[in-house]
N, C-alpha and C positions, 0 to 999 in steps of 0.2 A: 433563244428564238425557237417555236413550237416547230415540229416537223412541218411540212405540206404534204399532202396526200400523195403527192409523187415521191417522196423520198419515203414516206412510211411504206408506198406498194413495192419500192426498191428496195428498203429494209427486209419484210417479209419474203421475197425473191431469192436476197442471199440467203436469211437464215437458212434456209435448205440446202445450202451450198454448207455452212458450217454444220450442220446432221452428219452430210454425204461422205465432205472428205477431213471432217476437223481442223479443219484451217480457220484460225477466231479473225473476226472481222473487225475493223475497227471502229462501228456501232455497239459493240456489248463492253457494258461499264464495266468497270474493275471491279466490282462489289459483284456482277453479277450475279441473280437469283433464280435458281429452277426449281419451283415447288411440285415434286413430283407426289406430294405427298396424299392425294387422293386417287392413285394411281392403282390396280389389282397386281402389279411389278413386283417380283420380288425386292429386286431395288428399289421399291417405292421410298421416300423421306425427300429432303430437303438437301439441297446442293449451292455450298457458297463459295462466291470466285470464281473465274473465268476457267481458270486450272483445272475445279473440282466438276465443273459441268461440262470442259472437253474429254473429261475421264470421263464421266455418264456418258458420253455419245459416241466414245469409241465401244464401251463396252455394246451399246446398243447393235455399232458394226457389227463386232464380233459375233452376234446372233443374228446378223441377218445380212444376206450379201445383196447388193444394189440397195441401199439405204434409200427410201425418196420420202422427201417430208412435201407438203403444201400446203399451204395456207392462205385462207379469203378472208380481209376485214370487212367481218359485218357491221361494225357499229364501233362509235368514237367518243363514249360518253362527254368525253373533256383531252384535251392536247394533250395529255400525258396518260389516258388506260385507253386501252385499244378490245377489243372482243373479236376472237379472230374464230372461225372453223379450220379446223385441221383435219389433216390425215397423213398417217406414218406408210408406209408397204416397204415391200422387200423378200426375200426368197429365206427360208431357215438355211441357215449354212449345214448342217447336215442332214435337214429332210427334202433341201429343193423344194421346197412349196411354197405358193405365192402364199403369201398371208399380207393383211391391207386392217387397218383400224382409222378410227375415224371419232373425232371426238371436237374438242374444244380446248381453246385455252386466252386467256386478257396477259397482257402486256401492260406492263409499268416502264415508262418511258421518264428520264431523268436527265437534263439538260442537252436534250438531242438524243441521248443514246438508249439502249434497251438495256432497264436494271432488273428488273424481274418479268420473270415470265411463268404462270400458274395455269396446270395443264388440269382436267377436266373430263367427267368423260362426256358429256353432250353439252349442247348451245346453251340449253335450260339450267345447268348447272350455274354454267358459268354466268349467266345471267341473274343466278338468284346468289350468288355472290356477292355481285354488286347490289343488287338490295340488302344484302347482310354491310356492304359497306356504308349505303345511307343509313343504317338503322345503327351503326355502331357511331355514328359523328352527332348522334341524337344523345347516344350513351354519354360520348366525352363530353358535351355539353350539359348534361345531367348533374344535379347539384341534390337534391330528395330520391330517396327510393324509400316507396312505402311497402312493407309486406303485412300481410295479412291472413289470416284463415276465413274458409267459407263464408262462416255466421259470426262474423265478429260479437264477440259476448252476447251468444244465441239470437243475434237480428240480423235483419238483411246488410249484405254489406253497402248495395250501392250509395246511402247516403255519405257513409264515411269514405268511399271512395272517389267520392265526387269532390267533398270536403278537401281531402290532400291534394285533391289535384290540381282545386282552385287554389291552393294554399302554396303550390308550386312544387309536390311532387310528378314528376318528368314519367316515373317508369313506378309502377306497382304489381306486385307478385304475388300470386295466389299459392300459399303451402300451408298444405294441410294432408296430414299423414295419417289421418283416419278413415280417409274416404276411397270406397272403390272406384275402379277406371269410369264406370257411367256416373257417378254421382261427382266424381270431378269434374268430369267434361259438363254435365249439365252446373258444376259452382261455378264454372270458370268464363258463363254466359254472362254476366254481372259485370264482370271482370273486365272482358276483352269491349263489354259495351261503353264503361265509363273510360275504357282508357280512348276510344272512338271518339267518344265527346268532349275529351279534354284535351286532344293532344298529346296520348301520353301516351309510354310501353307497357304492354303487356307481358310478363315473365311468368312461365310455369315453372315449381319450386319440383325437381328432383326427377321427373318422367319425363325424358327428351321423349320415349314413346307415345305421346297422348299431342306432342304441341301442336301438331295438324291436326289433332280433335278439336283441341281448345283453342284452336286459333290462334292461336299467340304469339307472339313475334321470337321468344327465346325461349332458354331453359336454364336454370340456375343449378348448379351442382354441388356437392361436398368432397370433403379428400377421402372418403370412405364412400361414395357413391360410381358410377363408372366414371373413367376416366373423359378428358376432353375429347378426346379425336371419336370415342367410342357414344359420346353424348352425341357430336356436331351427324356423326353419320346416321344416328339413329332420328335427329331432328329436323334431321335434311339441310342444304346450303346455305339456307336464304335465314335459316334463323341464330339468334344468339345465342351465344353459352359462357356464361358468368359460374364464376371459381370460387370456393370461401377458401381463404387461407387463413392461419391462426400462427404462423412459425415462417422465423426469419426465411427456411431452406425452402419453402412453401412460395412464398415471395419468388424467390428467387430461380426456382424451378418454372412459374410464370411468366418470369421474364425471360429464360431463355428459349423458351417452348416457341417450335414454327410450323410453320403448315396448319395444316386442321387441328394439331395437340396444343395452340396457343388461342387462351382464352377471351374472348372478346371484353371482360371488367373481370376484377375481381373483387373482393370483400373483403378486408382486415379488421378481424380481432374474434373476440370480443371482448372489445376493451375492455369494459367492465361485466364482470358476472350477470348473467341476466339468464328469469325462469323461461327464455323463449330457447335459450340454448342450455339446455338443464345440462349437468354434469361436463360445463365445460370453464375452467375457470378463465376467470380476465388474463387477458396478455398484458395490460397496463399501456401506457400511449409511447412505449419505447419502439413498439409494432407499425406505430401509427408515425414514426420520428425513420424508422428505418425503409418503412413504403413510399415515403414525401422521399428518401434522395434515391431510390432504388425502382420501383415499379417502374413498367413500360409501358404498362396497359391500365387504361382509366380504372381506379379502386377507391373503395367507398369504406369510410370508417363505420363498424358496425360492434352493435353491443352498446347497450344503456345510454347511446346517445339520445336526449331532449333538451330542452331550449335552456336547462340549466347546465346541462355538462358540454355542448355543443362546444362551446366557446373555447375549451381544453382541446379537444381535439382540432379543433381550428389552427392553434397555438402549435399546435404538434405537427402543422403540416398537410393539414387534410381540408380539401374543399368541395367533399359528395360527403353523404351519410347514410345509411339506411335504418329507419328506425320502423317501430313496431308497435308498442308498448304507449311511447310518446305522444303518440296520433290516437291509435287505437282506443288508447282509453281516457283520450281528455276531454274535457267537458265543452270543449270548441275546436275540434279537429283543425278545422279550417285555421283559424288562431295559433294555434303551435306547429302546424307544417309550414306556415307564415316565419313563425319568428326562426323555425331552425333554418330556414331556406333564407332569409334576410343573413341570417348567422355566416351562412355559409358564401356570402356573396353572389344567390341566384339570382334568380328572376322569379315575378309574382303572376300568378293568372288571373285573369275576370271570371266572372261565371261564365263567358264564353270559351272559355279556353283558350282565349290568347294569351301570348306573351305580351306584359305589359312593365319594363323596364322597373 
């Protein structure tokens, strides 16, 4: 049964009581989650268990005597996240001085109780979070990912971008590593306009710094580019950041990654050799066999996937793809983002960009 607004304004009441004097309440779940991980705190990272987050709050005592936490729910997207405004104060324990901060943080709420709680430093953050949450349920239901450079084989791209997206790719990404910061942001107008028209994502390939030039909803990274947490700040809250991984420990570092350091999708392979990823060999679809029982986070089979090898990695486990090659250079775009998106068990668009089962 969901809280009622009386019991969520009593919840929020005590939480400050367990800040003050560390006495856990019997509101916070056993799993308990404090994502301090956007925090300027030396302690800043992730804390799991009831245990590990009354350790965090006594250490907080210890640097500061009268501990007072409060908190106002501003807003309740749904019975279970909550968007709260906060403020910490309290005195330094050896300088006497009031000091008071003041920020933000949402609440994950799990059969009555409080399971995570993600601290913030303003309202706006924490607000474009939750847009980062709608745009990532777009992702998991994502089944095509088209990437592409500027001028696809020297011409405009919007035709073929329209093409994939009636053909049912979900999200399309502009990379292309020749171009300077203005002459990106002026490719990436094409870009962010067909994915407008279709329903679709928008992904910058490698410069979290440009995605609020290019408008884009995310930023797609490599294991030799900066890291996640280093991408997400640079790109700000509200947008995505997609991982290529190529190796099992790659995977798996994805998966356990939390806070801001954990990737919104990632990318496996490249299965097969392919001149879009020059001097990187196939990982073969044992990548693609080890993602399907392992991944946390929505991943996308990638490398030489088209509507003839699709079927392979289907078999292997995989039901997203990102292709390139396949679209780019067929003689009916529209036609083969079709047949890999049927392959893969998506959904088909009209020219209007609907989803049309």
């Amino acid at each position: 049964m969901p809280l009622t607004d009386a019991e969520l304004d009593r919840m929020v009441r005590d939480f400050g009581e367990i800040l003050a004097t560390g006495t856990p309440q019997g509101f916070l779940a056993p799993e308990f989650v404090v994502d301090l991980s956007r925090s300027n705190r030396p302690d800043a990272g992730v804390y799991l268990g009831v245990d590990s987050a009354l350790a965090l709050y006594e250490s907080m005592r210890e640097a500061l005597l009268d501990l007072r936490w409060q908190g106002r729910v501003v807003d309740r997207p749904t019975h279970d996240l909550v968007v709260l405004e906060s403020g910490l104060s309290g005195r330094g324990r050896t300088s006497g001085i009031e000091s008071e901060g003041k920020g933000a943080s949402i609440w994950k709420l799990r059969d009555g109780k409080l399971a995570e709680t993600i601290l913030f430093q303003s309202l706006g953050d924490a607000r474009a979070h939750l847009h980062r949450l709608e745009l990532a349920k777009r992702v998991a239901d994502a089944r095509l990912y088209f990437v592409c450079e500027a001028r696809p084989n020297g011409g405009d791209p919007r035709p073929i971008l329209d093409a994939a997206i009636r053909g049912g790719a979900a999200i399309v990404q502009l990379r292309d590593k020749q171009l300077g910061d203005e002459e990106l942001v002026e490719a990436a107008r094409p870009f962010r306009e067909a994915a407008d028209a279709g329903d679709a994502l928008f992904i910058l390939n490698d410069r979290p710094d440009l995605v609020a030039a290019c408008e884009a909803d995310g930023v797609h990274v490599g294991q030799d580019d900066v890291p996640v947490a280093a991408a997400r700040r640079a790109a700000g809250e509200a947008a995505l950041v997609g991982l290529s991984t190529h190796r099992f420990a790659e995977i798996e570092d994805a998966k356990s990654a939390m806070g801001i350091a954990r990737p919104d999708q990632i990318s496996v392979g490249p299965v097969w050799e392919t001149p879009t990823k020059e001097g990187r060999p196939g990982t073969g679809l044992g990548l693609i066999e080890f993602a399907a029982a392992e991944a946390t986070v929505p991943w996308f089979a990638i490398g030489g996937v088209a509507a003839e090898t699709v079927g392979e990695v289907v078999e292997a486990g995989a039901s997203r793809a990102v292709v390139v090659r396949a679209i780019r250079d067929a003689d009916d775009p529209e036609t083969a983002a079709r047949q890999i998106t049927d392959a893969l068990g998506g959904t088909r668009r009209d020219t209007s960009g609907r989803a049309d089962g």
